[in-house]
N, CA, C and O atoms as a GROMACS GRO file, in nm:
protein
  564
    1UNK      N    1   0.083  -0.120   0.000
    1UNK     CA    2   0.000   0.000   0.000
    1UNK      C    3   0.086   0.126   0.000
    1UNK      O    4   0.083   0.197  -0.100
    2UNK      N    5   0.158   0.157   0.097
    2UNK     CA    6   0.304   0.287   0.075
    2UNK      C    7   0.367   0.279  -0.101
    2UNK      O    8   0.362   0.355  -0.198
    3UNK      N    9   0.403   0.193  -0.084
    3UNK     CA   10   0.448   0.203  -0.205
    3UNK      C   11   0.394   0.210  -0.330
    3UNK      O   12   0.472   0.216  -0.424
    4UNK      N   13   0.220   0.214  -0.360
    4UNK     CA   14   0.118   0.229  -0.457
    4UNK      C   15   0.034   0.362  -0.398
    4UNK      O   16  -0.073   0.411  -0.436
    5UNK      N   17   0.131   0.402  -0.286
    5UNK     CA   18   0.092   0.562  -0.250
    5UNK      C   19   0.192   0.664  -0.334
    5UNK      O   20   0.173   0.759  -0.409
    6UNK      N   21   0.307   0.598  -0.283
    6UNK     CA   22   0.424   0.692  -0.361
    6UNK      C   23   0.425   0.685  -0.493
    6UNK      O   24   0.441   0.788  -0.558
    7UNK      N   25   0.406   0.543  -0.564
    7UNK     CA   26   0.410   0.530  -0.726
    7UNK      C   27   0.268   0.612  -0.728
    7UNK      O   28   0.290   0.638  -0.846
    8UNK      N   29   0.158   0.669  -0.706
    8UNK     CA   30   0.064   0.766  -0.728
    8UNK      C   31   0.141   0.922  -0.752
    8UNK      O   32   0.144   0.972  -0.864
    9UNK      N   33   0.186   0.973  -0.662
    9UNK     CA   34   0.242   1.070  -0.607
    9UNK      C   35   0.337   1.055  -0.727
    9UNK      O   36   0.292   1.128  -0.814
   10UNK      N   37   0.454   0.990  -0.774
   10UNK     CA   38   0.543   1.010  -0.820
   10UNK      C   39   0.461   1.029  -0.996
   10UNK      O   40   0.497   1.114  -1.077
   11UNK      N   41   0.376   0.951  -1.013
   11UNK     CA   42   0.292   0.988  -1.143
   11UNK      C   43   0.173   1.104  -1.129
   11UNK      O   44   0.065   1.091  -1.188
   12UNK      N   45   0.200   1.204  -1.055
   12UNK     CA   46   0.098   1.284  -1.072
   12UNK      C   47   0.137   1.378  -1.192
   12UNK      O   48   0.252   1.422  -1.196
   13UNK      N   49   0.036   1.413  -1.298
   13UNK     CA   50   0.043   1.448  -1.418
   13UNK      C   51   0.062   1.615  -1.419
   13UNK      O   52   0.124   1.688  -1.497
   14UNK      N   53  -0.008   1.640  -1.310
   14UNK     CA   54   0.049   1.815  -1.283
   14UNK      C   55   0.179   1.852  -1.252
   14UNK      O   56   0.249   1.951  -1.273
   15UNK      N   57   0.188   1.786  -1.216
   15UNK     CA   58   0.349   1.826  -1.128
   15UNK      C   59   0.454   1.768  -1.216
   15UNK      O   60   0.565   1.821  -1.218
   16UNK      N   61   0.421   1.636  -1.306
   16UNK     CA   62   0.548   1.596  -1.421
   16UNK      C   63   0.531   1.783  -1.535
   16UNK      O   64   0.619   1.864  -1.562
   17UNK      N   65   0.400   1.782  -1.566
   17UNK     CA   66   0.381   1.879  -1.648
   17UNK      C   67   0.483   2.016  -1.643
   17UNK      O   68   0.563   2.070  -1.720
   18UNK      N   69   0.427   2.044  -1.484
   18UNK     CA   70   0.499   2.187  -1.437
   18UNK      C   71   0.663   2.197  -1.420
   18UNK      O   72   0.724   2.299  -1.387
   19UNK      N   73   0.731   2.048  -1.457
   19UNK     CA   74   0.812   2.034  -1.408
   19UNK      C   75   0.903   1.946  -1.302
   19UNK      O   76   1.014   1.899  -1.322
   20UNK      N   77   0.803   1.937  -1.156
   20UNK     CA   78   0.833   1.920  -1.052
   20UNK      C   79   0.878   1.757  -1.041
   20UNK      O   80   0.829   1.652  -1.084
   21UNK      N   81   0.999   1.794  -0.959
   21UNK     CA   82   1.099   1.627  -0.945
   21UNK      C   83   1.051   1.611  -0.785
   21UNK      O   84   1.049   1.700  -0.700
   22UNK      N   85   1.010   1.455  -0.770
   22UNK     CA   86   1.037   1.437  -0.597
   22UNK      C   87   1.185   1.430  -0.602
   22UNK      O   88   1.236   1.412  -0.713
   23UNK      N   89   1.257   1.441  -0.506
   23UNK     CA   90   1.375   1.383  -0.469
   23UNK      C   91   1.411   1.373  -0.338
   23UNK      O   92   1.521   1.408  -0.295
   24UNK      N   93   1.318   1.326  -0.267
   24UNK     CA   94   1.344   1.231  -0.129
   24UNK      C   95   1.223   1.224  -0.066
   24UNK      O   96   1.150   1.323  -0.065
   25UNK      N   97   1.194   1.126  -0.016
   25UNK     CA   98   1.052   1.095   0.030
   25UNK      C   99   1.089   0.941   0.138
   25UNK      O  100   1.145   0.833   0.116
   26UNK      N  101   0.990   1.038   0.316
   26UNK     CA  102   1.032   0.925   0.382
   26UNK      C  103   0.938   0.932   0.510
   26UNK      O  104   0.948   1.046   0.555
   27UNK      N  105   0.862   0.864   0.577
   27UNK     CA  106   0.812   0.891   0.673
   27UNK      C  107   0.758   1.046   0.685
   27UNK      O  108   0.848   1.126   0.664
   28UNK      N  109   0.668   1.088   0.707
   28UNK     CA  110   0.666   1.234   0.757
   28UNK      C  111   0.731   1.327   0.684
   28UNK      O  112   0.737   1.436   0.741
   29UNK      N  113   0.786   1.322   0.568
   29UNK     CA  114   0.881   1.433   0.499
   29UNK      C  115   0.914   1.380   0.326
   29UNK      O  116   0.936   1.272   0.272
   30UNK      N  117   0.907   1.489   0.292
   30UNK     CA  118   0.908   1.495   0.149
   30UNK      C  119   1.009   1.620   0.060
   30UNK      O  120   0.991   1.735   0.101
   31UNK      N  121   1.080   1.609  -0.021
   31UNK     CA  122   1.159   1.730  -0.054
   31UNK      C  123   1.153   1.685  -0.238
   31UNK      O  124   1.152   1.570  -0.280
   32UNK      N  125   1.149   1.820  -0.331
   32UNK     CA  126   1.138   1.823  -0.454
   32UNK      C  127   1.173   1.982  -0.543
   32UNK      O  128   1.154   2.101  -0.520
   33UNK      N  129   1.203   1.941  -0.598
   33UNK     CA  130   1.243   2.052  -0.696
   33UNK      C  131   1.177   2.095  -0.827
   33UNK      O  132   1.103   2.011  -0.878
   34UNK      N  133   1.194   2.226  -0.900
   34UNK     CA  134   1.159   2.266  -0.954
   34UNK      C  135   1.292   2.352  -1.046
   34UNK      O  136   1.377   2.429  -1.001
   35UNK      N  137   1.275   2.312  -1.168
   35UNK     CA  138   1.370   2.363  -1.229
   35UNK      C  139   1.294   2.476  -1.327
   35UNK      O  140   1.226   2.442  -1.424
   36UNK      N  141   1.318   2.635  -1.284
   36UNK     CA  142   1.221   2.756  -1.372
   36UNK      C  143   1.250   2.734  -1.511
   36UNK      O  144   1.341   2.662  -1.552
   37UNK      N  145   1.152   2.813  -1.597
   37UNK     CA  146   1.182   2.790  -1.726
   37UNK      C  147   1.065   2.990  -1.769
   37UNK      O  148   1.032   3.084  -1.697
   38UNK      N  149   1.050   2.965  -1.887
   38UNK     CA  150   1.002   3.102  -1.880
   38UNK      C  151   0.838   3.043  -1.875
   38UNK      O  152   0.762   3.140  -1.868
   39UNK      N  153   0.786   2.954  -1.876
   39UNK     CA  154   0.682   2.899  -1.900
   39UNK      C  155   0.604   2.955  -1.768
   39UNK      O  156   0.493   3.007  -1.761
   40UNK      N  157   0.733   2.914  -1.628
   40UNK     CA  158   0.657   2.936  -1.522
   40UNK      C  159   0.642   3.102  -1.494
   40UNK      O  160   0.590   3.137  -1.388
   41UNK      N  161   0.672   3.168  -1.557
   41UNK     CA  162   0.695   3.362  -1.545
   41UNK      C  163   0.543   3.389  -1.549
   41UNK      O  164   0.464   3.304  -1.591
   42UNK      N  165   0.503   3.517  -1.502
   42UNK     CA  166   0.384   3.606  -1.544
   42UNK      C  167   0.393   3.682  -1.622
   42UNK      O  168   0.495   3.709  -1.686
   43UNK      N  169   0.308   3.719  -1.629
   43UNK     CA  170   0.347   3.887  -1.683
   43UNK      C  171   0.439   4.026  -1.669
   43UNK      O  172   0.470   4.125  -1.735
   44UNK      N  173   0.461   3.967  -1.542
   44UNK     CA  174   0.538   4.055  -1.480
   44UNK      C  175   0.722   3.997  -1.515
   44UNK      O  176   0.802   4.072  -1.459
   45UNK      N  177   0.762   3.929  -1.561
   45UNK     CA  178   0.844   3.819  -1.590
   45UNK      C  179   0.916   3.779  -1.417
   45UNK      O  180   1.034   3.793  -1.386
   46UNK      N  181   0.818   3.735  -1.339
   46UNK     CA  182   0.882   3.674  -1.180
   46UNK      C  183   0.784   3.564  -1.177
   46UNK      O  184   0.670   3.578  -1.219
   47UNK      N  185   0.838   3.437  -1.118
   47UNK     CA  186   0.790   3.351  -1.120
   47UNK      C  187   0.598   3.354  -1.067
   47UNK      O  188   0.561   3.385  -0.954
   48UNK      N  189   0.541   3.329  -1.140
   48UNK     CA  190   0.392   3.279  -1.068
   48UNK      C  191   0.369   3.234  -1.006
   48UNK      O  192   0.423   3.124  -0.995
   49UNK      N  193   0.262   3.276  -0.899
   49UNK     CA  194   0.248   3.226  -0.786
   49UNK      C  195   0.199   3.123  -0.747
   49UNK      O  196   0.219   3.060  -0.644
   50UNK      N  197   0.109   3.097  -0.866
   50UNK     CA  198   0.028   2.912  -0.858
   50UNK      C  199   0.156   2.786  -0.885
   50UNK      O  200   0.154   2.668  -0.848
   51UNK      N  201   0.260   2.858  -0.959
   51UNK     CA  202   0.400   2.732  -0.977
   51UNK      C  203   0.446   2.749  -0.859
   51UNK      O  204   0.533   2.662  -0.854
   52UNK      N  205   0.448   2.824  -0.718
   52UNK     CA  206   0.540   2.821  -0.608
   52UNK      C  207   0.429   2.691  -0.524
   52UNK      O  208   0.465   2.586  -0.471
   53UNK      N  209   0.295   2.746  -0.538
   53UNK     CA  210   0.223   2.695  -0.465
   53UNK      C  211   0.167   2.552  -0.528
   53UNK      O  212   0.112   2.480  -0.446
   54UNK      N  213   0.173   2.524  -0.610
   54UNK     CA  214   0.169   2.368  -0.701
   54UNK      C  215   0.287   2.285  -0.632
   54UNK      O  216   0.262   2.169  -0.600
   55UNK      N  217   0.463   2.358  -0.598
   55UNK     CA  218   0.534   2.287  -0.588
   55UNK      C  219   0.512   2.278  -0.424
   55UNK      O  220   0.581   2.185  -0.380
   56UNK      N  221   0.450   2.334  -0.337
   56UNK     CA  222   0.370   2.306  -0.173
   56UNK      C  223   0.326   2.222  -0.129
   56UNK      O  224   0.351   2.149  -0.033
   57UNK      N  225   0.201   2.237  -0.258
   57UNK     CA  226   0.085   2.144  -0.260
   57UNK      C  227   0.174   1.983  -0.280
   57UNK      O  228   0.172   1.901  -0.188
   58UNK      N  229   0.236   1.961  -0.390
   58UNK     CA  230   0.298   1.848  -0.421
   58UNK      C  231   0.376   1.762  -0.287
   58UNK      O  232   0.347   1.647  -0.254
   59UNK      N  233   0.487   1.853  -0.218
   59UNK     CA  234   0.589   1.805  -0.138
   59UNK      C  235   0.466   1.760  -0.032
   59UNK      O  236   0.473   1.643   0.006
   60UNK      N  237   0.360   1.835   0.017
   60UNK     CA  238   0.257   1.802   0.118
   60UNK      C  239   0.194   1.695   0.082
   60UNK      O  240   0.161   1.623   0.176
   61UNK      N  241   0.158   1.649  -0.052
   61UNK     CA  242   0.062   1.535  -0.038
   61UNK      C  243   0.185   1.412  -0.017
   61UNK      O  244   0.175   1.318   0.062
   62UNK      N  245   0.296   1.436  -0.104
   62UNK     CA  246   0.396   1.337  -0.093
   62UNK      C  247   0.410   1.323   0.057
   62UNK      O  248   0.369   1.217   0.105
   63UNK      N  249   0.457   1.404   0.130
   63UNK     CA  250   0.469   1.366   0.312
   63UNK      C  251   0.370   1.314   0.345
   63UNK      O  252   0.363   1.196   0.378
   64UNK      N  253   0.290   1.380   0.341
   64UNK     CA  254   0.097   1.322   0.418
   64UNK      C  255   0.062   1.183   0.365
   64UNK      O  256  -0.015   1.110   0.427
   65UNK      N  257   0.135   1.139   0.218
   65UNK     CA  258   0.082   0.980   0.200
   65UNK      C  259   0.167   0.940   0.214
   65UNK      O  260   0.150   0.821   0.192
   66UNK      N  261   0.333   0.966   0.255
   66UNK     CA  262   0.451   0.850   0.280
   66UNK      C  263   0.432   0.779   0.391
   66UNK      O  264   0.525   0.697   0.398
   67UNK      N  265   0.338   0.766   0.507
   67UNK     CA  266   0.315   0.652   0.586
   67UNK      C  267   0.206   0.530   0.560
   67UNK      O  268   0.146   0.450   0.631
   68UNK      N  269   0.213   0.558   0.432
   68UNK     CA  270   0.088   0.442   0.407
   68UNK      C  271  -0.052   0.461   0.385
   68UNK      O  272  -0.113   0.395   0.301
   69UNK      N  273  -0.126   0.580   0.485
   69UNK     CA  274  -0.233   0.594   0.441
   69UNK      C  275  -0.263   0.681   0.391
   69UNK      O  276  -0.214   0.782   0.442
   70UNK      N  277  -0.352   0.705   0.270
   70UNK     CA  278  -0.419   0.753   0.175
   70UNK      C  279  -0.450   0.889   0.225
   70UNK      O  280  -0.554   0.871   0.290
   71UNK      N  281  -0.419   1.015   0.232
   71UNK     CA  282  -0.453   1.133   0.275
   71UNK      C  283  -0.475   1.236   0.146
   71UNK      O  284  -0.426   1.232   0.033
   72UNK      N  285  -0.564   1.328   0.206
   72UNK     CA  286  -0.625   1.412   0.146
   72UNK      C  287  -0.627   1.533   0.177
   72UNK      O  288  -0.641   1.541   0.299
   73UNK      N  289  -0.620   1.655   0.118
   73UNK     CA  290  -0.604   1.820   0.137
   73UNK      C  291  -0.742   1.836   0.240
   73UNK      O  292  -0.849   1.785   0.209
   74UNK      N  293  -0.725   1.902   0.348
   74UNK     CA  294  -0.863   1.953   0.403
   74UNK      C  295  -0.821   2.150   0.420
   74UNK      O  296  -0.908   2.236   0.430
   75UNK      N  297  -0.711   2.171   0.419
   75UNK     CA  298  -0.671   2.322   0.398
   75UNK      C  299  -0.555   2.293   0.391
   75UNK      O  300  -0.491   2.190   0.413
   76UNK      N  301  -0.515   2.458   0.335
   76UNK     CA  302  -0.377   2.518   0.302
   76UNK      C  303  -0.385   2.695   0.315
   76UNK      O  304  -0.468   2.783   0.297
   77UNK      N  305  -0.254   2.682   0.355
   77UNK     CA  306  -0.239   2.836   0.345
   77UNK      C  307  -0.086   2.883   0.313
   77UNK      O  308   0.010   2.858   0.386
   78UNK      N  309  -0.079   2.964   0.178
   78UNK     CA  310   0.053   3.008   0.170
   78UNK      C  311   0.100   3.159   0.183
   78UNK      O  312   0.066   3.261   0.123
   79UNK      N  313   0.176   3.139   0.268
   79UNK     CA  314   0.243   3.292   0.305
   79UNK      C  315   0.335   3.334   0.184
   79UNK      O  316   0.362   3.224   0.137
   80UNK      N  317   0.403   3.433   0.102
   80UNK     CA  318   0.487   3.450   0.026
   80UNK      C  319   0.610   3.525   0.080
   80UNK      O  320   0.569   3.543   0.195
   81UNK      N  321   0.704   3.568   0.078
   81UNK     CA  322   0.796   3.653   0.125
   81UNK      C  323   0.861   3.700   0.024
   81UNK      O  324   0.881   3.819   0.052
   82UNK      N  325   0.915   3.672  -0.096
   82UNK     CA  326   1.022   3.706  -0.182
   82UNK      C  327   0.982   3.621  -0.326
   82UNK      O  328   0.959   3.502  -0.347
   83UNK      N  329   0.985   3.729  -0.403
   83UNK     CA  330   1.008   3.667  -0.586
   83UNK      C  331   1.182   3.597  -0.540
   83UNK      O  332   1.274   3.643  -0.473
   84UNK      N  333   1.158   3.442  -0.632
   84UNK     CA  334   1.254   3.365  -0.607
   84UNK      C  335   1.336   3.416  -0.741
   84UNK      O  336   1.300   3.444  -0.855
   85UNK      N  337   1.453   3.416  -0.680
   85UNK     CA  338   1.589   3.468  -0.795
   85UNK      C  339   1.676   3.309  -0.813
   85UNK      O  340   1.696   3.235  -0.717
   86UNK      N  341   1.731   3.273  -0.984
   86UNK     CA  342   1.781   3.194  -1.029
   86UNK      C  343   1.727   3.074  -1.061
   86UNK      O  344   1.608   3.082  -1.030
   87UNK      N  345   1.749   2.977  -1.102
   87UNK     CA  346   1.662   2.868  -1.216
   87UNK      C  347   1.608   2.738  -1.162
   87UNK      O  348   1.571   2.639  -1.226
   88UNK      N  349   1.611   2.766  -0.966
   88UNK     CA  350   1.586   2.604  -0.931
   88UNK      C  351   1.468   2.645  -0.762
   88UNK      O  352   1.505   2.742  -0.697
   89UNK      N  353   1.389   2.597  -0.730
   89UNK     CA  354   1.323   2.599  -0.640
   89UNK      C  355   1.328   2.462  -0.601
   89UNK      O  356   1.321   2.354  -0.660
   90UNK      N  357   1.348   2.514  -0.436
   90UNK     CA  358   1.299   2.334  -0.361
   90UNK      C  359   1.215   2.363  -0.261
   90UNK      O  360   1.198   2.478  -0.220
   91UNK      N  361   1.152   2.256  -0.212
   91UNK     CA  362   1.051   2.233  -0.127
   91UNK      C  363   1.108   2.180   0.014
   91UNK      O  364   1.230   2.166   0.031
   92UNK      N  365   1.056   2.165   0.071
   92UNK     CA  366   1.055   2.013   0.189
   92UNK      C  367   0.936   2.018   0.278
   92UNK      O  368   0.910   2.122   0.338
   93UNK      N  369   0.869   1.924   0.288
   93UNK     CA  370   0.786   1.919   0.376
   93UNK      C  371   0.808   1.860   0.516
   93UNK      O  372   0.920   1.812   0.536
   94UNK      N  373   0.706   1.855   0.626
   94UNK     CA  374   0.777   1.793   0.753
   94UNK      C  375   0.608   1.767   0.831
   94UNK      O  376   0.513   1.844   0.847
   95UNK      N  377   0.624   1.666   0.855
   95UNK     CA  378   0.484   1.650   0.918
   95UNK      C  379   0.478   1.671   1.115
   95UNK      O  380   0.528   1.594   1.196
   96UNK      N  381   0.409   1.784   1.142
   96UNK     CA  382   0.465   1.822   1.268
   96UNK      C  383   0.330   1.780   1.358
   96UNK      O  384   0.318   1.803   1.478
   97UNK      N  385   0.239   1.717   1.282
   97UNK     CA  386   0.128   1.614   1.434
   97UNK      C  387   0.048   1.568   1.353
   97UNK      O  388  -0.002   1.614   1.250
   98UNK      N  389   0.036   1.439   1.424
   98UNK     CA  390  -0.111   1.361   1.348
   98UNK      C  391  -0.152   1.300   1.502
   98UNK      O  392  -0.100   1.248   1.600
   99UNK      N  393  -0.310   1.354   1.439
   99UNK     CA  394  -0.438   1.292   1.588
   99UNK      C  395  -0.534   1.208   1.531
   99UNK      O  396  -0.649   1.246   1.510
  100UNK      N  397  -0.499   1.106   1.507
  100UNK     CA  398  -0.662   1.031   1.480
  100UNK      C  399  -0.656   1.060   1.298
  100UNK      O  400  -0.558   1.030   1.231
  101UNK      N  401  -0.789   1.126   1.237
  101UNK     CA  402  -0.776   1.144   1.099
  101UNK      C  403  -0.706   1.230   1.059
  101UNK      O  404  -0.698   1.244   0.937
  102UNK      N  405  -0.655   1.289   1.117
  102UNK     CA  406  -0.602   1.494   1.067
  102UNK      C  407  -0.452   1.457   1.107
  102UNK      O  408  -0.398   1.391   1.196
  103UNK      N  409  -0.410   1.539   0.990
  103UNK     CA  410  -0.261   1.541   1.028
  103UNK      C  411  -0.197   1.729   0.979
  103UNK      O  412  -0.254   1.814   0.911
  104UNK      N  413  -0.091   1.733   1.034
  104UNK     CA  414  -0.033   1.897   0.991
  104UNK      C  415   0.086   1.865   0.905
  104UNK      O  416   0.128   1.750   0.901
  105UNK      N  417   0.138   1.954   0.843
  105UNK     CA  418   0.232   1.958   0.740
  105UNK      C  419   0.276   2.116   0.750
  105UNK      O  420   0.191   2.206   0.755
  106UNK      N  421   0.453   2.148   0.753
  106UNK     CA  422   0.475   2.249   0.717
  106UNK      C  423   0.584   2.228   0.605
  106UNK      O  424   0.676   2.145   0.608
  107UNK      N  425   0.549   2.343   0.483
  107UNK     CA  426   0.631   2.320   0.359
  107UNK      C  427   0.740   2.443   0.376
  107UNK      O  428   0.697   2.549   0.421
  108UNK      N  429   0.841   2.435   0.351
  108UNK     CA  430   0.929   2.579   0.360
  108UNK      C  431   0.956   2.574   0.156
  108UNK      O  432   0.937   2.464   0.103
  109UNK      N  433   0.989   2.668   0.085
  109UNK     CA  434   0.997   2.660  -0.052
  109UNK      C  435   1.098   2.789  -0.051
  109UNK      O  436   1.071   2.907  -0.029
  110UNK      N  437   1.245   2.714  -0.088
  110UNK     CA  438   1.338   2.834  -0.093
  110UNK      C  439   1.398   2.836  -0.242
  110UNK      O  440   1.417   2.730  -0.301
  111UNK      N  441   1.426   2.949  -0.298
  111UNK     CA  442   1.545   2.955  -0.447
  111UNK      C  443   1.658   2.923  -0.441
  111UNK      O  444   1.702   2.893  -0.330
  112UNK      N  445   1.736   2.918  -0.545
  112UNK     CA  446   1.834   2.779  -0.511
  112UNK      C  447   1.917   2.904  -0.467
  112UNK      O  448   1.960   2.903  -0.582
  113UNK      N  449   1.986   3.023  -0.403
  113UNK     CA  450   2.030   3.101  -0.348
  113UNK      C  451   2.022   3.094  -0.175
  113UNK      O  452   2.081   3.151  -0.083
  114UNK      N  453   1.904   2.979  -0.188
  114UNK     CA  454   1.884   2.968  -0.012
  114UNK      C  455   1.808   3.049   0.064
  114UNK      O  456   1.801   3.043   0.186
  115UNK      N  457   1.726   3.159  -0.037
  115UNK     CA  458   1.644   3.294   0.040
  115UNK      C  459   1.504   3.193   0.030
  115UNK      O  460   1.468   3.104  -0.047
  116UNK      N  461   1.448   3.254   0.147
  116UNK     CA  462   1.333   3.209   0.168
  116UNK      C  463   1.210   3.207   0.084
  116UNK      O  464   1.187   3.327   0.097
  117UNK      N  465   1.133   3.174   0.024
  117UNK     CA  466   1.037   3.218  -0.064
  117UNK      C  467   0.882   3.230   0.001
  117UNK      O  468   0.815   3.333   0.006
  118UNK      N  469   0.851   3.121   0.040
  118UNK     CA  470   0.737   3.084   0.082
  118UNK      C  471   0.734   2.973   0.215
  118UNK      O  472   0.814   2.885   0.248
  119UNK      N  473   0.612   3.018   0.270
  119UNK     CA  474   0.597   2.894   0.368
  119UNK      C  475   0.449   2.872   0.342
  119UNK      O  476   0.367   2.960   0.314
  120UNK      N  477   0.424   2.725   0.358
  120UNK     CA  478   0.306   2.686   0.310
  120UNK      C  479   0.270   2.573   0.443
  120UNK      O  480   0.346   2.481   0.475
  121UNK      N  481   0.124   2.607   0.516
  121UNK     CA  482   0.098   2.455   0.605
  121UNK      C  483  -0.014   2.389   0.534
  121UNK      O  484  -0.099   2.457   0.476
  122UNK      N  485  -0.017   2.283   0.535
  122UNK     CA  486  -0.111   2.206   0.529
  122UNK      C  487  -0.186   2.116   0.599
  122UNK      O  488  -0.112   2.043   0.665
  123UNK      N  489  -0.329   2.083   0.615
  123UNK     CA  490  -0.354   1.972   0.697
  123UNK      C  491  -0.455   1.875   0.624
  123UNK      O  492  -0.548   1.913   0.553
  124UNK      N  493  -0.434   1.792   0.642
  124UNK     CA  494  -0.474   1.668   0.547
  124UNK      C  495  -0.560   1.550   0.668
  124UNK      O  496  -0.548   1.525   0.787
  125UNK      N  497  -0.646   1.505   0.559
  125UNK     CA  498  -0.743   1.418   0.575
  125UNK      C  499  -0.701   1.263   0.558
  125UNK      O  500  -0.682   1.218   0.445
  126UNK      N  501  -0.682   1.156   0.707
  126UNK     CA  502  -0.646   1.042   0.641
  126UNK      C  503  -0.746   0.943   0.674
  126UNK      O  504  -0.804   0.915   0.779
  127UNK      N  505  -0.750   0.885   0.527
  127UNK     CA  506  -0.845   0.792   0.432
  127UNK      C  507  -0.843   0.646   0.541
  127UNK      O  508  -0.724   0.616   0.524
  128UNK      N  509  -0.869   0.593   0.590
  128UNK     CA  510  -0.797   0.478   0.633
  128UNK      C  511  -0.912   0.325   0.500
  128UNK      O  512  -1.032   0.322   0.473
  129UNK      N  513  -0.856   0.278   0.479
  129UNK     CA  514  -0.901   0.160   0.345
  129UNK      C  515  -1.002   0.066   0.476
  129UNK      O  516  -0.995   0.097   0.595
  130UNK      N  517  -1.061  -0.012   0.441
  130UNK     CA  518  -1.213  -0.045   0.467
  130UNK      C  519  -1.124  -0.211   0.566
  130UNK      O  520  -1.102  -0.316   0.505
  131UNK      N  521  -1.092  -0.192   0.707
  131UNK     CA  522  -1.007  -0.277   0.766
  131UNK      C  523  -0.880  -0.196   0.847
  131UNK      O  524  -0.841  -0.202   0.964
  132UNK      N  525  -0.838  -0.122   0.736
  132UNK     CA  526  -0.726  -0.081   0.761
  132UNK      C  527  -0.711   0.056   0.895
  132UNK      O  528  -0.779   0.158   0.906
  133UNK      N  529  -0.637   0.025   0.951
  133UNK     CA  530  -0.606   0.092   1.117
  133UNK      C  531  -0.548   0.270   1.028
  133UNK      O  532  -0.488   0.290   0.923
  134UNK      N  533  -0.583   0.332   1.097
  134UNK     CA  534  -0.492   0.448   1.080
  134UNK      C  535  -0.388   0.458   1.159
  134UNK      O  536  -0.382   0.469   1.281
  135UNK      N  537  -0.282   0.450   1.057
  135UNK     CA  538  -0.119   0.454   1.154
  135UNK      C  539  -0.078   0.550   1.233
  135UNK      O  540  -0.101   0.652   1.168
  136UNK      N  541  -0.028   0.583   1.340
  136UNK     CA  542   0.058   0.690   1.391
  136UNK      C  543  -0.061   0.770   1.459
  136UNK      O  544  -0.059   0.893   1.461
  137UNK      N  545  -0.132   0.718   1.498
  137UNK     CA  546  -0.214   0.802   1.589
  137UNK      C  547  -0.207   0.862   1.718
  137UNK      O  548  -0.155   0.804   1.813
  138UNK      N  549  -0.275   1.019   1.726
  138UNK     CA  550  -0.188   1.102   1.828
  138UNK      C  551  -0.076   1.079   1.869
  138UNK      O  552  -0.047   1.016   1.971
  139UNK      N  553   0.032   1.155   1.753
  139UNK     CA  554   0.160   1.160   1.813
  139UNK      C  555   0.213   1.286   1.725
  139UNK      O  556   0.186   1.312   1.608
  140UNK      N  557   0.289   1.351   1.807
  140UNK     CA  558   0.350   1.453   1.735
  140UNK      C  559   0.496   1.455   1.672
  140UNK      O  560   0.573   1.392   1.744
  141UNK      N  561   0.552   1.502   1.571
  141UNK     CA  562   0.662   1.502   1.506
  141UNK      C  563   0.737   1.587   1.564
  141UNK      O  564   0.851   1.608   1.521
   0.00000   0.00000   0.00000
């Protein structure tokens, strides 16, 4: 089951589209990249804000389903701080409590310069399959 969570996650069609690479995924935590192109620019030519927040969304569902069960977006919220400067964005996610169905997620999303870009939390909904126990209950990260 983990592992027909992650082969999901690793074929999601938005995130091959936009770009976005996992590159590490493990318990509670997820990290991925984004390599800019002009595709991801606005109008303004600085990166768009739905490509910072696509690559959030991504690293969060990857953490929230690397323990096995099936989780789902129930909110998000992204803070911005800085247009990201130079050609690579990364993510990481970190799962900081799960109680029962609900779990938290915080994403940090910096430019490959190391300046901060965004912080994104998430909290997610977990699915448990028709038998199946929900893992890791009330415990914090």
């Amino acid at each position: 089951m983990k592992n027909d969570l992650i082969r999901n996650i690793e074929n999601d069609r938005f995130a091959r589209l936009t770009g976005i690479v996992l590159s590490e995924v493990r318990e509670g935590y997820a990290a991925a990249e984004l390599a800019l192109n002009e595709n991801h620019l606005n109008g303004l030519n600085q990166v768009q804000g739905g490509v910072i927040f696509t690559l959030g969304d991504f690293v969060f569902a990857a953490a929230s389903n690397s323990g096995g069960t099936t989780t789902v977006g129930l909110n998000v919220n992204i803070t911005y701080f800085s247009s990201p400067t130079g050609k690579i964005l990364r993510a990481t996610a970190r799962e900081i409590r799960v109680q029962n169905r609900i779990s938290g997620y915080n994403v940090e999303i910096f430019d490959e310069d190391g300046t901060l870009v965004a912080v994104f939390s998430g909290l997610g909904y977990r699915k448990p399959s028709p038998g199946q126990a929900v893992s890791g209950e009330n415990h914090p990260r």
